[in-house]
C-alpha positions as CSV (number, residue, x, y, z in Angstrom):
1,X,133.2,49.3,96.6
2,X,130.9,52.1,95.3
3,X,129.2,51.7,91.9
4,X,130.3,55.6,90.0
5,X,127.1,55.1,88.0
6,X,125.2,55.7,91.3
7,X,127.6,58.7,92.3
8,X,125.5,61.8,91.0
9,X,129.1,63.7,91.2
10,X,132.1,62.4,89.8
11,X,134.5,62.9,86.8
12,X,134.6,61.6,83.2
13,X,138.6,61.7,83.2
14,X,140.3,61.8,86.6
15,X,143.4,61.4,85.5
16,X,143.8,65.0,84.6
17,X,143.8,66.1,88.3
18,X,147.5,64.8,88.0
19,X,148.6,67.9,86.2
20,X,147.6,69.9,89.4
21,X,150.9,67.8,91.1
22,X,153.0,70.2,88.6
23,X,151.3,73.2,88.9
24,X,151.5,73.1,92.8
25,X,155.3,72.4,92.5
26,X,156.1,75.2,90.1
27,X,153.9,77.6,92.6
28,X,155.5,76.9,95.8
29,X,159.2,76.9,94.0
30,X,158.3,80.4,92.4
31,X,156.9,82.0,95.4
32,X,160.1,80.6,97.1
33,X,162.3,82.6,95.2
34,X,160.4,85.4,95.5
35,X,161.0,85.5,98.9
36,X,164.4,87.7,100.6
37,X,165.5,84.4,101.8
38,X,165.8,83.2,98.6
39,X,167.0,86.1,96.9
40,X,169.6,87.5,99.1
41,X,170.4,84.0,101.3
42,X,173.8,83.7,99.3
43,X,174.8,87.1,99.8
44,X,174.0,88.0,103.4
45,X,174.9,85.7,106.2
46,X,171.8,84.3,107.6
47,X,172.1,85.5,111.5
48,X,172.3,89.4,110.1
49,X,169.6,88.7,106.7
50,X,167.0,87.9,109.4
51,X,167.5,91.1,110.9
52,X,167.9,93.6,107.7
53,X,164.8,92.0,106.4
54,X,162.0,94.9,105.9
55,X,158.1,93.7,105.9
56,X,156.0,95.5,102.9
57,X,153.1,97.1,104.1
58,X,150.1,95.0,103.0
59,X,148.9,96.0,99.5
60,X,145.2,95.7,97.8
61,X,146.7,94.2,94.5
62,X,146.9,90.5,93.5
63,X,149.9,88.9,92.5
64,X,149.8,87.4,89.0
65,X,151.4,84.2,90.3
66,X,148.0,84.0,92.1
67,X,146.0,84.2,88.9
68,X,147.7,82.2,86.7
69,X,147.7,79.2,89.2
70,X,143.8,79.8,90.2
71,X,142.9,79.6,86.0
72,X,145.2,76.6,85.4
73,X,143.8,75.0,88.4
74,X,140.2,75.4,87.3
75,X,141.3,74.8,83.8
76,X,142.7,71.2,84.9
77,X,139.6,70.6,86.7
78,X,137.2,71.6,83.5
79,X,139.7,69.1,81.7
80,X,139.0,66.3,84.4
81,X,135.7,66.1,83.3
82,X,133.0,67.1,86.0
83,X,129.8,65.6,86.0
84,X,126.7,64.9,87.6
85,X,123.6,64.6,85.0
86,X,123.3,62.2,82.4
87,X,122.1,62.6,78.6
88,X,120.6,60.5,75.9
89,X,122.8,59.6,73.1
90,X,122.1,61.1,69.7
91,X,119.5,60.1,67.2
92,X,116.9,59.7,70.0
93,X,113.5,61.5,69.9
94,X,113.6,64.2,72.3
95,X,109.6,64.8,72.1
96,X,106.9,61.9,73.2
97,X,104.7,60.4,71.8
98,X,101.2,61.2,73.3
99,X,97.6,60.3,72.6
100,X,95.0,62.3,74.2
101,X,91.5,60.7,75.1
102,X,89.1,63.3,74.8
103,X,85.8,62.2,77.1
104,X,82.5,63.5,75.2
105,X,80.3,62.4,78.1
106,X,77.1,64.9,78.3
107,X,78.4,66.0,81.8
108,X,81.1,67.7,79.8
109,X,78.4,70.2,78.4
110,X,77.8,71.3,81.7
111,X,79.3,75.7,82.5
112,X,80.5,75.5,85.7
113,X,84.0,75.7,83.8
114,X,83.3,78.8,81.8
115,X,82.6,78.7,79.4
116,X,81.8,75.1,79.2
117,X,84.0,71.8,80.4
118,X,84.2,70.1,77.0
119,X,85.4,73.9,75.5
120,X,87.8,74.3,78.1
121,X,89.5,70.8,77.7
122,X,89.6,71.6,74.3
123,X,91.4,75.0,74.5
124,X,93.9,73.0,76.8
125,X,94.7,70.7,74.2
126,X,95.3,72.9,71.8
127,X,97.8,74.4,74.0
128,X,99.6,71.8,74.7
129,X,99.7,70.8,70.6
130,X,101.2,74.5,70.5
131,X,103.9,73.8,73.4
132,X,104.8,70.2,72.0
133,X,105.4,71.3,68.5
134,X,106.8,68.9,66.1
135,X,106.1,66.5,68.9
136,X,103.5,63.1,67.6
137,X,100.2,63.6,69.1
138,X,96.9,61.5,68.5
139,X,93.2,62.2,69.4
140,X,90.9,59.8,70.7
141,X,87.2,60.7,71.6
142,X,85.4,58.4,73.7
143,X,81.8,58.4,75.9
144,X,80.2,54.6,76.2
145,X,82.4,53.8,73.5
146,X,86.0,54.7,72.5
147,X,86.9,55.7,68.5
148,X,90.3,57.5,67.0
149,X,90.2,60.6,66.0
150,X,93.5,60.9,64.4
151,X,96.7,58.8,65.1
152,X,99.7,60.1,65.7
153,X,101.0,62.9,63.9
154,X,103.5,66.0,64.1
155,X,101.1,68.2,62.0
156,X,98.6,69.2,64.7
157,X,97.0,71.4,61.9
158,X,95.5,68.3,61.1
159,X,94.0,67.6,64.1
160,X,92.7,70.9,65.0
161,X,89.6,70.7,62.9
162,X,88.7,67.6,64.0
163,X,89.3,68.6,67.7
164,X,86.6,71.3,67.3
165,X,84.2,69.7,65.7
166,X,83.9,67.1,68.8
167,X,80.4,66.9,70.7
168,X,78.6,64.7,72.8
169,X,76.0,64.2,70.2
170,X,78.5,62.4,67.8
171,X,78.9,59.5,69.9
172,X,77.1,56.0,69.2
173,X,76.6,56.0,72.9
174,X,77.1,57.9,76.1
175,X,78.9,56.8,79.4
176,X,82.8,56.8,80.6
177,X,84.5,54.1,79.4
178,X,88.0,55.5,80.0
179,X,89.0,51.7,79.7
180,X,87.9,51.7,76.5
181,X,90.0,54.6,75.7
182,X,93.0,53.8,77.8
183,X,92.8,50.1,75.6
184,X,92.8,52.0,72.5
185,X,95.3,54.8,73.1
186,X,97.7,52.1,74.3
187,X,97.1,50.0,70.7
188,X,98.1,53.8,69.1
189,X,101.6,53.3,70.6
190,X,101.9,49.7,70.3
191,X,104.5,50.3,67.7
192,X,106.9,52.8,69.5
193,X,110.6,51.6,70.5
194,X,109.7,52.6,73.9
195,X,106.2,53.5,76.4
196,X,104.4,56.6,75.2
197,X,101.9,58.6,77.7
198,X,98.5,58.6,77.4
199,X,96.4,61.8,79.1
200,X,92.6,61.2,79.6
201,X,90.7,64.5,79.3
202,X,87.7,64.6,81.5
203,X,85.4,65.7,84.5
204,X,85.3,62.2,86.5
205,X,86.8,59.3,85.1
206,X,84.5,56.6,85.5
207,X,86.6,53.5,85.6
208,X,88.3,52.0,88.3
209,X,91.7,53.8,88.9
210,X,93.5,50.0,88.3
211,X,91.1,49.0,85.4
212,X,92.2,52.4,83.9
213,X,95.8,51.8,84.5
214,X,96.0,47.7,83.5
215,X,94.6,49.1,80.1
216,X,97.4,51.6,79.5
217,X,99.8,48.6,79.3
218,X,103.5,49.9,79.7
219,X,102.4,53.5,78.9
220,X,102.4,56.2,81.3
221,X,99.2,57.4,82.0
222,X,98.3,61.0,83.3
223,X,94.8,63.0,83.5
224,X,94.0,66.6,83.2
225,X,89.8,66.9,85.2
226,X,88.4,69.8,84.0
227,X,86.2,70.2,87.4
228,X,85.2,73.3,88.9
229,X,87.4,73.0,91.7
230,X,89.6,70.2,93.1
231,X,87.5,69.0,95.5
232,X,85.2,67.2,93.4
233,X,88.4,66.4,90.8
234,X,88.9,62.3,91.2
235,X,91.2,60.7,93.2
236,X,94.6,59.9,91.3
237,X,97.0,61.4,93.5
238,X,100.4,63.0,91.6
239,X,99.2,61.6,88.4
240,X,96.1,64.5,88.2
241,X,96.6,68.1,87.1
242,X,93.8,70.4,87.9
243,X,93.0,72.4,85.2
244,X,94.0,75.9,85.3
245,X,93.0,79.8,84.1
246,X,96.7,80.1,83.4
247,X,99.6,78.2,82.0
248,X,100.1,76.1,85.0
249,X,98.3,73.0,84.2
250,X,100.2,72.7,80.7
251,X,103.4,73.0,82.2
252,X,102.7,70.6,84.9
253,X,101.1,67.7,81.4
254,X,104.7,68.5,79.7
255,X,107.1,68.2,82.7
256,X,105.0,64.6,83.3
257,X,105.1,63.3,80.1
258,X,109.1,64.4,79.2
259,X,109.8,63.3,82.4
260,X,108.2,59.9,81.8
261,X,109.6,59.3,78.4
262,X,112.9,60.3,78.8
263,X,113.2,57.7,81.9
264,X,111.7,55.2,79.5
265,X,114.2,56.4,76.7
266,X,117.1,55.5,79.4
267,X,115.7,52.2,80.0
268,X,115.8,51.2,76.4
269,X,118.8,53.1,74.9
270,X,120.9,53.5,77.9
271,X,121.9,57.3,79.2
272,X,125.6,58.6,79.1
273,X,127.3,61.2,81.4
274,X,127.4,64.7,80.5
275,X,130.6,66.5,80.9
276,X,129.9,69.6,82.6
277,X,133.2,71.2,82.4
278,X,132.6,74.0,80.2
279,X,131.1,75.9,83.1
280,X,134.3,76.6,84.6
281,X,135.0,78.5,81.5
282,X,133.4,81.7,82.9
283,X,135.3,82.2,86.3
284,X,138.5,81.2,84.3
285,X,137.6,84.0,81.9
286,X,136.7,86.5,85.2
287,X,140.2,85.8,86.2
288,X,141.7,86.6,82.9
289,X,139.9,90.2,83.4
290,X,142.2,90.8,86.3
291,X,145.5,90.2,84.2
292,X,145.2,93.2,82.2
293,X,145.5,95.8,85.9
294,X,148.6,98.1,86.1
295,X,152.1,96.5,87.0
296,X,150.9,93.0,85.9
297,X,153.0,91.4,82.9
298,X,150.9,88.3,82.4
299,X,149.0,89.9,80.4
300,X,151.8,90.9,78.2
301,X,153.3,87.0,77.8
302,X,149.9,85.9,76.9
303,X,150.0,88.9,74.3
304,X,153.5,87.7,73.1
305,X,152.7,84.1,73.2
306,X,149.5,84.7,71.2
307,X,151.1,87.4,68.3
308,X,153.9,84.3,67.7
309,X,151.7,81.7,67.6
310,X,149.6,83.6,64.8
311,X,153.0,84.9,62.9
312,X,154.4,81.6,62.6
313,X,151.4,79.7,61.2
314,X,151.0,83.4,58.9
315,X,152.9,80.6,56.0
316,X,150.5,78.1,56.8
317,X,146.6,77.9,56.6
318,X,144.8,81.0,58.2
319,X,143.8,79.7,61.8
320,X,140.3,80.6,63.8
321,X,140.8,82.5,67.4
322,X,139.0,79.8,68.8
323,X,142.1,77.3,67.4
324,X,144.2,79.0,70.0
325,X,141.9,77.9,73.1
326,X,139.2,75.2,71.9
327,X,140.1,71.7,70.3
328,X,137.8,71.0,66.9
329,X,135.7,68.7,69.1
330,X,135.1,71.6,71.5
331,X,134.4,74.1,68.8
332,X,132.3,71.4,66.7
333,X,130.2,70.6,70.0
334,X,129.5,74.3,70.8
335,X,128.2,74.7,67.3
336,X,126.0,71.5,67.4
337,X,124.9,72.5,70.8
338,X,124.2,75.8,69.2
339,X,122.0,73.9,66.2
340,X,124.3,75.0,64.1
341,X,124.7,71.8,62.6
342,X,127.0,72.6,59.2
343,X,129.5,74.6,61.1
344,X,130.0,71.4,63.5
345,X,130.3,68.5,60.9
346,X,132.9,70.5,59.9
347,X,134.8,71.4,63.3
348,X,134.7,67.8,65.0
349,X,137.2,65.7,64.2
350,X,136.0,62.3,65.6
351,X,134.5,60.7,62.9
352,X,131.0,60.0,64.5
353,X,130.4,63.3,65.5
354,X,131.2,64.5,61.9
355,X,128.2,62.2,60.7
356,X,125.6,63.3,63.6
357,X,126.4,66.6,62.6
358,X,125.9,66.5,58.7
359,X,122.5,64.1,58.9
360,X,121.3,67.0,61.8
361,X,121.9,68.7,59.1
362,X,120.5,67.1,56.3
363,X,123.2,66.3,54.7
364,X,123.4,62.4,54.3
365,X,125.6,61.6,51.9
366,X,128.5,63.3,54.2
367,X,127.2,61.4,57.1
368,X,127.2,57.9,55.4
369,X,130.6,58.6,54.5
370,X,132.1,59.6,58.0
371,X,130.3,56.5,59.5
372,X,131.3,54.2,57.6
373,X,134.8,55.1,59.5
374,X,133.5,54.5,63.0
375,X,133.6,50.3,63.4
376,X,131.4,50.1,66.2
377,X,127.5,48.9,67.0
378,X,126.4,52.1,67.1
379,X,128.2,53.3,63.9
380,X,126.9,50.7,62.2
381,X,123.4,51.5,63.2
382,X,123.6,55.1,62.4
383,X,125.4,54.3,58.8
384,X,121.6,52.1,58.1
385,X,120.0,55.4,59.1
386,X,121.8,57.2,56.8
387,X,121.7,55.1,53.7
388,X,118.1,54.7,54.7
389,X,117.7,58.8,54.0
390,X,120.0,58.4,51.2
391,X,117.6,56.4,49.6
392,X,120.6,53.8,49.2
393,X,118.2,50.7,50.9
394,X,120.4,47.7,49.5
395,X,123.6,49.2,51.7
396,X,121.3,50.1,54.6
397,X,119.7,46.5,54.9
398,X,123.5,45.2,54.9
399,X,124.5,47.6,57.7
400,X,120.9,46.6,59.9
401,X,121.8,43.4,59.4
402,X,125.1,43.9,60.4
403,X,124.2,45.2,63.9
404,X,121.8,42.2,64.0
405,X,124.5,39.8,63.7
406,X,126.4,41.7,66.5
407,X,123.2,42.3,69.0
408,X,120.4,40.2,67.5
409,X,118.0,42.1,69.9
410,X,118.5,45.2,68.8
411,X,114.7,46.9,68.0
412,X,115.5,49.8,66.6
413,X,117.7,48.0,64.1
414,X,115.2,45.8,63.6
415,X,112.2,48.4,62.8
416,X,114.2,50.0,60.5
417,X,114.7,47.4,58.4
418,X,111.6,46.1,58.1
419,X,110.9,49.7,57.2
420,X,113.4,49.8,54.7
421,X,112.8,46.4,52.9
422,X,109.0,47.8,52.9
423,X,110.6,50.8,50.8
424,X,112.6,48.7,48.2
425,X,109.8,46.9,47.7
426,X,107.9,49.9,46.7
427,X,110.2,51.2,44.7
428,X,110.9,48.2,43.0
429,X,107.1,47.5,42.1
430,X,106.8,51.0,41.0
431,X,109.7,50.4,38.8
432,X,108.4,47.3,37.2
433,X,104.6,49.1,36.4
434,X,106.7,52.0,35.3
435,X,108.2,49.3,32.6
436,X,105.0,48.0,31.8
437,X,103.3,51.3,30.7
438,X,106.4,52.3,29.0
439,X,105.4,48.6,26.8
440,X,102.1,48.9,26.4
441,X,100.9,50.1,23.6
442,X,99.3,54.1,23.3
443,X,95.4,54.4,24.3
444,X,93.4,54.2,21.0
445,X,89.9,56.2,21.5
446,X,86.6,53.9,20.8
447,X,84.7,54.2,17.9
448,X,81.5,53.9,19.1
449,X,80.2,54.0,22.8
450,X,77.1,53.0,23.8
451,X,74.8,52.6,27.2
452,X,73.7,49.4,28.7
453,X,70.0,50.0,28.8
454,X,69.9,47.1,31.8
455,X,72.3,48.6,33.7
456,X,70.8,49.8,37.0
457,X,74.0,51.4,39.1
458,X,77.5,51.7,39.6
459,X,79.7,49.4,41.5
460,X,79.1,48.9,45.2
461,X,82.3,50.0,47.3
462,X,82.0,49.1,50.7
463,X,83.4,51.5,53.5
464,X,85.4,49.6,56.2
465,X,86.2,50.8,60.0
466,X,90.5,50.9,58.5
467,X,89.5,53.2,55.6
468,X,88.6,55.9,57.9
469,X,91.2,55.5,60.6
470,X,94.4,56.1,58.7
471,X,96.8,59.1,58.3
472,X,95.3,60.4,54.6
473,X,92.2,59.1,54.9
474,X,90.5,62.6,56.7
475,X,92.3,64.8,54.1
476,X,90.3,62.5,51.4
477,X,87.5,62.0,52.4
478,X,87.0,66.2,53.0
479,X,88.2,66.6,49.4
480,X,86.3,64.1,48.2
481,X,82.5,64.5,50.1
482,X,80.9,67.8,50.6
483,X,80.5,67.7,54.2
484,X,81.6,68.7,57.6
485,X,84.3,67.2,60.3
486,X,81.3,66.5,62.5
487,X,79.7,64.6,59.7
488,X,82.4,62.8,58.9
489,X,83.1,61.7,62.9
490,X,80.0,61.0,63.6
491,X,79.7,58.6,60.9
492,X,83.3,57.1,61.1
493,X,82.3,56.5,64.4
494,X,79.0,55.1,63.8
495,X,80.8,52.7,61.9
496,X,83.7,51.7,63.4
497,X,80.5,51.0,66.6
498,X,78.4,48.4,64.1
499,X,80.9,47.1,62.7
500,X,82.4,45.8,67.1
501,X,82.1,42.3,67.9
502,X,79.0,41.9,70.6
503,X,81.2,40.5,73.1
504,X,83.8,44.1,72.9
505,X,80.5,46.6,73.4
506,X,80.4,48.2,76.4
């Protein structure tokens, strides 16, 4: 017996191919009594009708019997469900997480890639930040020493600075520890539901292949060499994309690292079937071209059928043209497909669809409401997200820990709760020192103020490696100091190199 999940081909609702039993019947009785036999066997004996029957010369036209059985045919098929790709469910990122390690080696000065190699890997990269837009992308620079740049982020505005100001000269010490790097990227995406892909950025990469590899964990791991030619390029077989005058080598990073992540997003959220039926809309509509030819009166009892259905509903609520020919989960899917997400919340009728539709769009109060309806594992995990954005964390930590009870394994329910009891808390501090300024009593001005004589300097604030490795803390520190992103790097790295264990130095 054959598993259908292996079959690339099958379809979604079988059944449907039973209506084709009908259709054939009603075909073969029509086109019997179109024939003389049929039409004139009762009135002329049968040895003389055989005889006074006169062949028609063969015509160029096609009989409407023809089309209406072709369209209902493929229309029972479209119904049936065709398929042979699968999808990820909603509410899963469709963009991966990446973190690019940036080698600052002094080889990557040299011009044998115009204009230099360490300019052209960094025009590369900001290519691909401009073809992953919205995506979460992080910077690493490393030499003899690995150090982040920026951690992941969908802003890549913020990153760009940074990315130029990167020189050999800013690092602690030179070499190629892509180990280092690959170590260090892979702590980036320790916290993602599933593997992220880490591309090293370099002219050789000076590690073992395996080393490099054993340090990227669960990860994918793909390199760009930005080598004069690929003859000198290091030896990583499919996993290396020679780096390009053209587009080439960015399309080639993407279609790895999508491809990568969304196998990894199948592994851990499971993939569903994609009906495919909707293509057979387009030769059912061809068809319906040839109804409206001269001498054909389909076209007419579609006409009549159509004008009737509209005048009788004329007392009742105006009705769409699409009502006539798409169901509201049809129409709602063609709009979501479409990104038009308000039009579909309001075309599906299946309650879960409603609520992906309204928080696509936004609107999360309508989508806590509609999923609240849907008494399943994965309605109950989508009703946390949406109390979550609602700001309503009480009733989203009941409905987390609702899909808990039911599938205690569940990550993502588990992440987002622990995400959401870290808001309450917040919000619940910030309420309390709200109520304590409101009760403490107004700020009374000094009457005198005087200098300490003795006193000989401010208070000491010492800066550690985690103050200048966090989201906010560039943006600070560049409103706060007068001085440039090479300035800052080199001394956040500097840092973050004293401040190493002996024993983790390369």
């Amino acid at each position: 017996m054959h598993d259908v999940a292996a079959i690339p081909f099958h379809l979604l609702r079988p059944l449907w191919l039973l209506a084709l039993i009908p259709v054939a019947a009603v075909f073969a009785w029509v086109r019997w009594r179109q024939s003389p036999l049929a039409q004139w066997g009762g009135v002329i004996a049968p040895h003389l009708l055989n005889h006074l029957i006169v062949q028609p010369g063969t015509g160029r036209g096609v009989s409407p019997l023809y089309l209406v059985a072709a369209a209902m045919s493929l229309g029972i098929v479209a119904l049936s469900g065709p398929t042979w790709r699968r999808e990820l469910p909603p509410f899963v990122e469709d963009k991966a997480p990446l973190m690019i390690a940036l080698s600052l080696d002094a080889t990557m000065g040299q011009s044998d890639v115009a204009p230099t190699r360490l300019e052209r890997a960094k025009q590369k990269i900001r290519d691909l930040l401009a073809a992953r837009a919205g995506a979460r992308t992080g910077l690493i620079a490393y030499a003899g020493s690995a150090h982040l740049v920026m951690p992941l982020t969908d802003d890549r505005a913020v990153i760009e600075p940074f990315l130029a100001a990167l020189a050999p000269g800013l690092m602690p010490s030179p070499g190629k520890n892509a180990v280092a790097a690959a170590a260090l990227a892979a702590e980036a995406l320790a916290a993602e539901t599933v593997p992220g892909t880490i591309l090293l950025v370099a002219d050789d990469p000076g590690d073992a292949e395996g080393a490099v590899r054993q340090a990227a964990g669960r990860n994918g791991l793909v390199k760009l060499s930005v080598t004069p030619s690929k003859a000198e390029r290091f030896a990583l077989g499919s996993d290396v994309v020679q780096v390009s005058i053209d587009g080439a080598d960015i399309a080639a990073l993407e279609r790895r690292i999508e491809t990568r992540y969304q196998a990894a997003q199948g592994d851990a959220f499971g993939t569903q079937w994609r009906d495919e039926g909707f293509w057979l809309l387009l030769p059912i509509a061809l068809l319906s071209l040839l109804w409206f030819r001269r001498g054909t009166t389909v076209a007419w009892v579609v006409a009549f059928v159509c004008l009737s259905h509209v005048s009788s509903a004329r007392a009742e609520e105006p009705r769409r043209f699409a009502d006539l020919w798409l169901t509201p989960d049809q129409q709602g899917r063609i709009a979501f497909d479409r990104g038009d997400y308000p039009t579909a919340a309001k075309r599906f009728s299946d309650p879960m669809w409603r609520g992906i539709a309204a928080y696509r769009a936004f609107d999360f109060l309508t989508a806590a409401q509609e999923f609240a309806h849907v008494d399943t594992l994965e309605g109950r995990f989508a009703l946390g997200n949406a109390q979550a954005q609602n700001h309503a964390y009480e009733k989203a930590i009941a409905a987390y820990d609702e899909v808990l009870k039911i599938a205690p394994g569940h990550v993502a329910a588990k992440t987002n709760r622990a995400i959401v009891v870290a808001a309450l808390k917040a919000k619940e501090e910030k309420r309390r020192k709200q109520e304590q300024d409101d009760s403490a009593p107004p700020d009374m001005k000094a009457d005198e103020a005087r200098v300490d004589p003795n006193q000989k300097g401010g208070k000491k604030i010492q800066v550690t490696p985690q103050d200048l490795t966090t989201a906010g803390a560039a943006e600070a520190w560049m409103r706060q100091v007068q001085t440039t992103p090479a300035d800052f790097l080199k001394l956040k790295f500097a840092i973050q190199d004293a401040t190493r264990p002996a024993g983790a130095k390369p």
